[in-house]
C-alpha positions as CSV (number, residue, x, y, z in Angstrom):
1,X,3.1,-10.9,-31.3
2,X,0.7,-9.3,-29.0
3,X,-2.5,-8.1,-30.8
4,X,-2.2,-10.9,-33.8
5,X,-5.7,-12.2,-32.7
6,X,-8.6,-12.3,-35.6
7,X,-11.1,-11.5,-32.4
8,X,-9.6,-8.0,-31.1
9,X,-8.7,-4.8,-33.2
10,X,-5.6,-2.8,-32.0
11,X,-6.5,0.8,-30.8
12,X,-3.7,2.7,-29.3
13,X,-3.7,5.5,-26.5
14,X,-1.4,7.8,-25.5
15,X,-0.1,7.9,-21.6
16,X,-3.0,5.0,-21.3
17,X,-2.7,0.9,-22.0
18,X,-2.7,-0.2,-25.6
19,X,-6.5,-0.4,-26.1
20,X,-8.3,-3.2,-28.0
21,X,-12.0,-3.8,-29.2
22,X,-13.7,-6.8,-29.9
23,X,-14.3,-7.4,-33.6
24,X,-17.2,-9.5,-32.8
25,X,-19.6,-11.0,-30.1
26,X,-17.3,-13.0,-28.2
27,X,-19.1,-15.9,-25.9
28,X,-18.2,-16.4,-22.1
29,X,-15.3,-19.6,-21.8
30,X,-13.8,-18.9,-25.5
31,X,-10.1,-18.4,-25.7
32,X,-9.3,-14.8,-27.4
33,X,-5.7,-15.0,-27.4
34,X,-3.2,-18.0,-27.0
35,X,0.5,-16.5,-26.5
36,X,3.7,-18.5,-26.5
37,X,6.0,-17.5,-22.9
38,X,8.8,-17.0,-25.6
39,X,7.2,-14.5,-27.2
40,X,7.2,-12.6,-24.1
41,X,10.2,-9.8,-23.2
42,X,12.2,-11.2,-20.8
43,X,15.5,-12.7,-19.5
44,X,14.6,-16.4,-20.6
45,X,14.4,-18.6,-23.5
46,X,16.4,-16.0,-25.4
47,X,17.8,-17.8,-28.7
48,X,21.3,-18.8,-28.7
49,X,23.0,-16.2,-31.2
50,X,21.2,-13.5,-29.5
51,X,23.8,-10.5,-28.4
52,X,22.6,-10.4,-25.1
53,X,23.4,-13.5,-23.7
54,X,27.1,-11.6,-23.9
55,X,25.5,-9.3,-21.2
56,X,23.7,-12.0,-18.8
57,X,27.0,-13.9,-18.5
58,X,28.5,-10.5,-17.7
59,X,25.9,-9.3,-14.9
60,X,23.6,-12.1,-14.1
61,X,23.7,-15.9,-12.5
62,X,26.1,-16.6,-9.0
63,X,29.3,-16.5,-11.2
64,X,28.8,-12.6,-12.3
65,X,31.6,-10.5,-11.5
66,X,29.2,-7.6,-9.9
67,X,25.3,-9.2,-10.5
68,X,22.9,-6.5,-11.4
69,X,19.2,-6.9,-10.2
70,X,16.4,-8.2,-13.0
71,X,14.7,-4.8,-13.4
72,X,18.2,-3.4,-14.5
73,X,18.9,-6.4,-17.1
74,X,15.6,-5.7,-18.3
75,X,16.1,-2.6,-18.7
76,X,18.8,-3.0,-20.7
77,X,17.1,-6.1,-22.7
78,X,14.4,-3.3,-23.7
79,X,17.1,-0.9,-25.2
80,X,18.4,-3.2,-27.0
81,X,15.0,-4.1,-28.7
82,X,14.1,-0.7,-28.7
83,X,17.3,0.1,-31.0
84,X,16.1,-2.6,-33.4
85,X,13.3,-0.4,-34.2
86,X,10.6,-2.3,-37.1
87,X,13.2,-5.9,-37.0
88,X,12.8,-6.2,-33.2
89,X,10.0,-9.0,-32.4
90,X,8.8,-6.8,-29.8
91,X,7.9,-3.8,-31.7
92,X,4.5,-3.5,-31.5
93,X,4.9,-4.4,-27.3
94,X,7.4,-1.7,-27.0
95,X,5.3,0.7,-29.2
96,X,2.6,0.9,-26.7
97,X,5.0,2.2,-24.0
98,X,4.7,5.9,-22.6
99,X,7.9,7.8,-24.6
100,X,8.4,9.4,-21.5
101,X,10.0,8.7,-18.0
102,X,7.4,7.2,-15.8
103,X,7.4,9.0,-12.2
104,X,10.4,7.6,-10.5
105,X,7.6,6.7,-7.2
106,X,9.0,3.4,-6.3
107,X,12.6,3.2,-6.8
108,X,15.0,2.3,-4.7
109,X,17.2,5.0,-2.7
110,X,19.7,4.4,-5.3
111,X,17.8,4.5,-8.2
112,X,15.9,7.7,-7.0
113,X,19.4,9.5,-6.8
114,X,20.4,8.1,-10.4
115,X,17.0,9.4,-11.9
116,X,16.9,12.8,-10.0
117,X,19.9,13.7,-11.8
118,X,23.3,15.5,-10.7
119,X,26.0,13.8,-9.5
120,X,26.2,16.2,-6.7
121,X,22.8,16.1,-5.6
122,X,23.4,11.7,-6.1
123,X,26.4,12.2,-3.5
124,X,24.7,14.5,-0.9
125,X,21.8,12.5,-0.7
126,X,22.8,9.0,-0.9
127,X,26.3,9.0,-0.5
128,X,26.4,5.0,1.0
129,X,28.9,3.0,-0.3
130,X,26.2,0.5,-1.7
131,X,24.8,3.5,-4.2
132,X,28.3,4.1,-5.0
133,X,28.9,0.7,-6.2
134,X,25.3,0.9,-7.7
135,X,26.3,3.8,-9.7
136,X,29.4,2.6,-10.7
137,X,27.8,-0.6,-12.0
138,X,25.1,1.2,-14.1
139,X,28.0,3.2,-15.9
140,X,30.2,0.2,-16.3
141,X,27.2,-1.9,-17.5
142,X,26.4,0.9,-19.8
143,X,29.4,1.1,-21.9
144,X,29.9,-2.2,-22.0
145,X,26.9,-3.0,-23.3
146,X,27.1,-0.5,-25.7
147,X,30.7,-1.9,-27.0
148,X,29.2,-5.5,-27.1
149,X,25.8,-5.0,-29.1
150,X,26.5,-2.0,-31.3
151,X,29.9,-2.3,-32.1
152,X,31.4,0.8,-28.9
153,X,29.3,3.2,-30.4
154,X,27.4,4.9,-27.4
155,X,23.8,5.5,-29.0
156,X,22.7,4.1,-25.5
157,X,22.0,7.3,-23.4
158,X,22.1,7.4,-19.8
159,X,17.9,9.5,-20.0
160,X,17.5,6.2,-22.2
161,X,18.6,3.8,-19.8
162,X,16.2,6.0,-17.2
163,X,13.6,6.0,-19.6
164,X,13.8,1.8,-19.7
165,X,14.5,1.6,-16.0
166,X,11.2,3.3,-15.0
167,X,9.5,1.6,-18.0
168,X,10.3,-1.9,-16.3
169,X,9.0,-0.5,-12.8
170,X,5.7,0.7,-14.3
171,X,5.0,-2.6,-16.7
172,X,7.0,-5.3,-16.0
173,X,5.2,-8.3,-14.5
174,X,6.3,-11.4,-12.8
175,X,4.6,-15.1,-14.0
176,X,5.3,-18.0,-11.9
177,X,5.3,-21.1,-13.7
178,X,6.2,-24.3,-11.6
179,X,9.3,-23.7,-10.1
180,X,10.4,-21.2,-12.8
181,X,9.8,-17.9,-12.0
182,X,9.7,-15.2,-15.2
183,X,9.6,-11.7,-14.5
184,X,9.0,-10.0,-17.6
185,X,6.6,-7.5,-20.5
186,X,3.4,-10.1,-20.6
187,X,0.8,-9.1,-21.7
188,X,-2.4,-8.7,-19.3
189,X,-5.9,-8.0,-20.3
190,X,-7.9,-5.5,-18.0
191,X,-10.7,-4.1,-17.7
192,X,-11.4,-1.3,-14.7
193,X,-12.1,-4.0,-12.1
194,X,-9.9,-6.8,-10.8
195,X,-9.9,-9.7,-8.7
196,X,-7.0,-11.6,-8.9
197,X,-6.2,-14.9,-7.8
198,X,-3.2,-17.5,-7.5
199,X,-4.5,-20.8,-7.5
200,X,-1.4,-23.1,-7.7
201,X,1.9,-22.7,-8.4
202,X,2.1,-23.9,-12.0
203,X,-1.2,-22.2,-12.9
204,X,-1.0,-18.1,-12.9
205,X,-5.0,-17.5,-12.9
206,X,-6.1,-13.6,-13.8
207,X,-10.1,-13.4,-13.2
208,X,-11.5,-10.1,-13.5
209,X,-14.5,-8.6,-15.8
210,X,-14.1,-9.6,-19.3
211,X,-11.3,-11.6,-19.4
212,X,-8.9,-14.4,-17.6
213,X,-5.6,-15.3,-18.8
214,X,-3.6,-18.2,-17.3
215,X,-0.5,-20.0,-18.2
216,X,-1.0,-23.5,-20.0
217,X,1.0,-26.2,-20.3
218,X,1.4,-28.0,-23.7
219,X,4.0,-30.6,-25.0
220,X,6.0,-27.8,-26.5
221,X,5.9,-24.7,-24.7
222,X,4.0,-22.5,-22.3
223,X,1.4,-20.0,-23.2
224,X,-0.5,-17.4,-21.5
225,X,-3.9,-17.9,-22.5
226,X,-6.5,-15.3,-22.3
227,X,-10.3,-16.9,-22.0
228,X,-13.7,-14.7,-21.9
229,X,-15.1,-15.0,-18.0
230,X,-18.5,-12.8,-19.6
231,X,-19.9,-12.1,-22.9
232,X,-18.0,-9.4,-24.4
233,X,-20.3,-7.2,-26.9
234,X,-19.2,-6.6,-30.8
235,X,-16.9,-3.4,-30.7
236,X,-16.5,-3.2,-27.2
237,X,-13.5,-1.7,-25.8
238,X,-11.1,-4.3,-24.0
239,X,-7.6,-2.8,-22.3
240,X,-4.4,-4.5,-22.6
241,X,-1.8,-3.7,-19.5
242,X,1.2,-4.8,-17.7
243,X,0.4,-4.8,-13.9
244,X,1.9,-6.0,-10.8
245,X,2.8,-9.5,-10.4
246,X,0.7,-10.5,-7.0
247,X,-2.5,-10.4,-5.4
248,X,-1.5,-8.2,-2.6
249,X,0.0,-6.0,-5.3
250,X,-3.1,-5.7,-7.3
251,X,-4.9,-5.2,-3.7
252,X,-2.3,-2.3,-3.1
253,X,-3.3,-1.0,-6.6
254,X,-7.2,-1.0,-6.5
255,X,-7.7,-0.5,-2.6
256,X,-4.3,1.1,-0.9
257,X,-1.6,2.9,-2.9
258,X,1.2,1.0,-3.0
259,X,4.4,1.9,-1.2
260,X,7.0,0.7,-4.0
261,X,5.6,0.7,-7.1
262,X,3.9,3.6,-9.2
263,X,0.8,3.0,-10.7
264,X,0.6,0.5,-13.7
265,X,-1.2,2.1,-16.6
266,X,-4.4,2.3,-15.0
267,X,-7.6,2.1,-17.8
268,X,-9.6,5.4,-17.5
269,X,-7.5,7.0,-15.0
270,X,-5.0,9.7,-14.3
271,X,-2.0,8.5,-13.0
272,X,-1.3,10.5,-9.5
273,X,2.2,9.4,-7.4
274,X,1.3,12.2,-4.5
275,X,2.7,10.4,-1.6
276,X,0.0,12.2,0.8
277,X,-2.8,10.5,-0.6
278,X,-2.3,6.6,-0.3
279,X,-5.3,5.4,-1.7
280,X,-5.7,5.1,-5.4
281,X,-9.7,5.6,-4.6
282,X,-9.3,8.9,-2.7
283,X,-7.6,9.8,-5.9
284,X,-10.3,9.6,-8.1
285,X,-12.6,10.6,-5.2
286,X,-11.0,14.4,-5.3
287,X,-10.4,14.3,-8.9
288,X,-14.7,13.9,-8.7
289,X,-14.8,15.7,-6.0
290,X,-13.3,18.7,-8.1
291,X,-15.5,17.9,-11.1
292,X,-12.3,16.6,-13.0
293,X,-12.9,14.3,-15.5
294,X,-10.8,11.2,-13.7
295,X,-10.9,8.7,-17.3
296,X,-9.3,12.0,-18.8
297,X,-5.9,11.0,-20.5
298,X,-3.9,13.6,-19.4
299,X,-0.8,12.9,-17.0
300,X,-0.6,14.6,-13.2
301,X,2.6,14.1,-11.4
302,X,1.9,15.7,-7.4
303,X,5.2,15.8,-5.8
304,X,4.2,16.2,-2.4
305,X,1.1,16.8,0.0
306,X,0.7,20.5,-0.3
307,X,1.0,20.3,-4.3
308,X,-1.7,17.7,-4.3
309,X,-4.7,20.9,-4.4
310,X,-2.4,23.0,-6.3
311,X,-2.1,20.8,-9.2
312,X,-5.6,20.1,-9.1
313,X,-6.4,23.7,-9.2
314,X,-4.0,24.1,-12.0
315,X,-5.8,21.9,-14.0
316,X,-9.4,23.0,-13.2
317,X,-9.1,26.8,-11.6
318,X,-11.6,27.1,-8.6
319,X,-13.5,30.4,-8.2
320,X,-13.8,31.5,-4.7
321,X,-17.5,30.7,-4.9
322,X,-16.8,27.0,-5.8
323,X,-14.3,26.5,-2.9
324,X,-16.9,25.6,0.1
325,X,-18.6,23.3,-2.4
326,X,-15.5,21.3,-3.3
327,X,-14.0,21.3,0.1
328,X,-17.5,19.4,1.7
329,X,-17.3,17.4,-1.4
330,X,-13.9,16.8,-0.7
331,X,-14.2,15.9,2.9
332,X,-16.9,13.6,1.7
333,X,-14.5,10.9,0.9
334,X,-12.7,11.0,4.5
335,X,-9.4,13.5,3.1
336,X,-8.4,15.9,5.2
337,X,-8.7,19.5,3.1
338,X,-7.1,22.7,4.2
339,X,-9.9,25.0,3.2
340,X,-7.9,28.2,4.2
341,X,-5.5,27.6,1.7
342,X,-7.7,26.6,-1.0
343,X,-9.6,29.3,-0.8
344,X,-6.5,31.8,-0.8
345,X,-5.5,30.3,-3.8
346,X,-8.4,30.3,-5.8
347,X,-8.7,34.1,-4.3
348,X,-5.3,34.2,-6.0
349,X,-6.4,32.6,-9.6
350,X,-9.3,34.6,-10.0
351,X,-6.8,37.7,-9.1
352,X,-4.4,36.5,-11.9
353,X,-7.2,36.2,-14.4
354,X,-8.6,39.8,-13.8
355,X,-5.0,41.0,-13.8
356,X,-4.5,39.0,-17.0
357,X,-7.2,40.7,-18.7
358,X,-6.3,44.3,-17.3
359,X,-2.8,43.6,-19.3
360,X,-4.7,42.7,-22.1
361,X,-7.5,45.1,-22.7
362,X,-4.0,47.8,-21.8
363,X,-1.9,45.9,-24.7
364,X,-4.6,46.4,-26.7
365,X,-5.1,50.2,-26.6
366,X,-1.4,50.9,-27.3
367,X,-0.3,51.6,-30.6
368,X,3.0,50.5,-32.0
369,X,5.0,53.6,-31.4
370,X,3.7,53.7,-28.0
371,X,4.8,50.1,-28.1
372,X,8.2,51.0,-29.2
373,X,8.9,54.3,-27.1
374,X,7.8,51.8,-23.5
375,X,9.9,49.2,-24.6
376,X,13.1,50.5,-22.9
377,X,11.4,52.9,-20.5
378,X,8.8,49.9,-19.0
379,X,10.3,46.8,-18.8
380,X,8.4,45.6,-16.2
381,X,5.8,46.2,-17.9
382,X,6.6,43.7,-20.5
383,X,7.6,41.0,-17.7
384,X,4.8,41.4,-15.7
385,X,2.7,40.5,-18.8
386,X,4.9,38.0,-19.4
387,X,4.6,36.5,-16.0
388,X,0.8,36.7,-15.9
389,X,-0.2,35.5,-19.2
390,X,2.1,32.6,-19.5
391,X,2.2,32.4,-15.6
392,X,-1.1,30.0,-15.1
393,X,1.1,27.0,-17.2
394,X,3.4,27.0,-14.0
395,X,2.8,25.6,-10.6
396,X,0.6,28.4,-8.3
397,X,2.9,27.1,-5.5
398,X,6.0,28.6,-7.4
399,X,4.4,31.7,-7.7
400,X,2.3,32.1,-4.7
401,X,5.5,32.9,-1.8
402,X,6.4,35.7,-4.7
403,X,2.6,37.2,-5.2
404,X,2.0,37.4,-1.2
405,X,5.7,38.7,-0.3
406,X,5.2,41.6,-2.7
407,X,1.5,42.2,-0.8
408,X,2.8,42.0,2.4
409,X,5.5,44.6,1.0
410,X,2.9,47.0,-0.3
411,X,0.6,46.5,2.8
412,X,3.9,47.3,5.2
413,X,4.6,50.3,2.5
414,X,0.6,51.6,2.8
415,X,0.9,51.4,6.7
416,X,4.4,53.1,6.9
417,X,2.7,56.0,5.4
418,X,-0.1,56.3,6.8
419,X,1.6,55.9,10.0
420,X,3.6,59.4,8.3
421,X,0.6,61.0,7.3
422,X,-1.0,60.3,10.8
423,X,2.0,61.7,12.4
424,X,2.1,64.8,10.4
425,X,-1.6,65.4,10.7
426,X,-0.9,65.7,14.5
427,X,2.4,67.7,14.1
428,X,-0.1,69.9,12.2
């Protein structure tokens, strides 16, 4: 359905957009894919017989008992194709989807408290009646579902329905077509630079390096057509993606953070939903800035501002030499940097690295029956190690309040005896 085009070659990444190449040359103005609107994942045009038609007249349209919003019908329209495995039409789509949650940036309030987990934490946090009902609905909408398209067995998770729910926030799209609008999985070409533009309402235009796509009408049906804006090169790479739906959107994306919507499976990125930096370009700016490779594959979720250096340093560790080099570097791009801090904690990695090969080098010199007779006597021996060597996979935040408490402890300790030792000396 998606990649069926003799001109591209499927190449799949993981955490990235399914990649595609070009087989051949392919010359500016020719159409490299042509695909029907019904072949796209969404809450139209489904076909009569289809089981979930039972669920729209349950929770969508003015007559629904209690309506539940597109992104949740959709998320429910994905589980149900995902459970068809190899027989769904949408396999290969579906197939180039993260397996895991996508950061929950973006949700609504009562989303956020479904996908954060406890019921307790859900009730102290957003205990308004409207979550409530919202909570209430997912469940019921859950098990009926489940009773209507698989017979009441409940193979339908609630971390699946999460799973879905944040996989329609990240890479669902919305197409405008005359007075119809389709919010939905279609598919978008990219490349690493965007300029979108809207030029009617019955004509969805994408522009961008490499390639356009566009809805066309025929006598039949609708298709999005993708067309060649440049020469594209034999075996060069081409990105497929599902972004936002609007120009501001894409302007939010590319220029300013946006406020309600994680980032859409940005080409050659790493995807970063750290509130305290807005900016997707002071993203990449640190991630160069700290000589991190920012096309690198690899997935970094910053929860808040002062995790933003932490996580960086966690990924590349900072000697204490490096520090005033990243920080004017850094500051470069116009973000405020707390040097202080970053130089503490790469004081503090280059102290867990010597520390770690102290244990080490110690481990090494004992032989087993010294092993076995410290066992019981030195515990913390063992945990320390423990700590230290597998301590560097965990967030230095976590570990920092612990590591300067217990020197503050020992410094308090040293100066309480000394303060002794002074006293006696005068005694004396």
């Amino acid at each position: 359905m998606l990649l069926f085009s003799p001109l591209l070659l499927d190449v799949s990444y993981l955490h990235r957009a399914a990649g595609v190449i070009a087989r051949r040359k392919i010359t500016k103005g020719e159409v490299v894919m042509s695909i029907p609107l019904r072949s796209c994942l969404s809450l139209t045009d489904l076909p009569p017989k289809d089981a979930f038609n039972s669920v729209l007249k349950l929770y969508s349209g003015p007559r629904a008992e209690r309506p539940l919003s597109t992104e949740v019908l959709l998320a429910i329209r994905l589980l149900v194709e995902d459970a068809k495995g190899e027989e769904s039409d949408f396999y290969h789509l579906i197939h180039t989807f993260p397996k895991q949650t996508v950061g929950a940036l973006g949700f609504s309030d009562e989303i956020v408290g479904l996908i954060r987990g406890t019921s307790a934490y859900f009730k102290a946090a957003y205990a308004r009646e409207e979550a409530k009902k919202h909570y209430a609905d997912v469940e019921d909408v859950m098990k009926r579902f489940s009773r209507v398209l698989i017979g009441g067995k409940h193979q339908y998770t609630f971390e699946r329905f999460v799973w879905a729910l944040s996989i329609v926030r990240a890479y669902s799209v919305q197409v405008t077509t005359g007075s119809i609008n389709r919010q939905g999985f279609f598919p978008l070409a990219a490349h690493f630079n965007h300029a979108w533009k809207k030029e009617h309402a019955d004509h969805y235009h994408v522009e961008f390096e490499g390639i356009e796509h566009h809805v066309e009408h025929d006598v039949f049906e609708k298709h999005l057509v993708f067309t060649a804006v440049r020469s594209i090169d034999a075996m060069e790479e081409i990105l497929l993606f599902y972004g936002p739906h609007s120009s501001s959107a894409m302007m939010d994306m590319y220029g300013h953070a946006p406020k309600n919507n994680p980032f859409h499976a940005i080409p050659y990125s790493v995807r970063i939903t750290d509130p305290s930096v807005q900016n997707y370009k002071e993203k990449v700016a640190i991630l160069i800035a700290l000589d991190i490779d920012y096309r690198s594959p690899c997935l970094l979720t910053l929860d808040g501002p002062d995790d933003t250096l932490l996580t960086l340093l966690r990924v590349k560790c900072l000697t204490p030499e490096e520090v005033p080099t990243a920080v004017s570097r850094i500051k470069e791009t116009g973000i405020v940097c707390a040097e202080n801090e970053l130089r503490m904690l790469a004081e503090l990695n280059a102290m867990l690295l010597q520390k770690e090969g102290q244990l080490r080098a110690a481990k090494e010199k004992l032989t087993e029956k010294d092993m076995e007779l410290l066992a019981h006597r030195l515990p913390i021996f063992e945990s320390d190690e423990n700590v230290l060597m597998r301590g560097r996979e965990y967030s230095l935040r976590a570990r920092l309040p612990y590591l300067l408490r217990n020197g503050q402890v020992k410094n308090e300790e040293k100066a309480r005896e000394e303060k002794i030792e002074g006293e006696k000396a005068e005694k004396g």
